[in-house]
N, C-alpha and C positions, 0 to 999 in steps of 0.2 A: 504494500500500500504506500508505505515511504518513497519509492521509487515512483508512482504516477504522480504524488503529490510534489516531489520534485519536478518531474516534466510537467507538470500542471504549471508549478511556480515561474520555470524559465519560459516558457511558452507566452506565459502573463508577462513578465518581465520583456520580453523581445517583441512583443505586439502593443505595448501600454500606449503607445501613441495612438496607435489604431482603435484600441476599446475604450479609453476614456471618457469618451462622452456615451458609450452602452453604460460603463459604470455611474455615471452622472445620472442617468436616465432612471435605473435600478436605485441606486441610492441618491435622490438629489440632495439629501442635507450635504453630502460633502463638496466642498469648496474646491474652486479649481486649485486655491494654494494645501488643500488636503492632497488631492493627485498627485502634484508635484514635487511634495515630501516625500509620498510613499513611494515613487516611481516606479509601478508596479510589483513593489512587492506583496508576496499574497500574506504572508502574516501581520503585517503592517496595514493592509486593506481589511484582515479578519478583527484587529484591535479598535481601528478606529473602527466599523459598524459595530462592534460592542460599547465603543463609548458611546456612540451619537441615538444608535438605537435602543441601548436598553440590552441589548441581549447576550444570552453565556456565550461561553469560548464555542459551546458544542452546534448553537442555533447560528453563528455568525461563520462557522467552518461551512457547515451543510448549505447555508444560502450560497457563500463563495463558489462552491464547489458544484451545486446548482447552474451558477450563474457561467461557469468556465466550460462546463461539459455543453453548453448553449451553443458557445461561441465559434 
């Protein structure tokens, strides 16, 4: 499982240009200057929707993860 969720991670991280505004869209509280802190990375993108939205480590993982296998 570690090994998708690494090609998961680099996949996000080498397209973030490309999906940030899919990310905007899915979560708009986050700020264009949230994107560009995180710059794709996907644990960084899993903390901040646990800040903004309210939710555990485990709801903010499955939406990510959700939102990647999408794309």
């Amino acid at each position: 499982m570690s090994n998708v969720l690494e090609m998961n991670s680099d996949i996000l991280e080498g397209k973030w240009n490309q999906v940030k505004g899919k990310v905007r869209q899915k979560w708009g509280d986050l700020t264009d200057d949230d994107l560009t802190r995180i710059a794709g990375k996907r644990d960084e993108l899993v903390g901040l929707i646990q800040e903004r939205y309210g939710r555990t480590r485990a709801e903010a993982e499955r939406e990510v993860n959700e939102f990647m296998s999408g794309l």
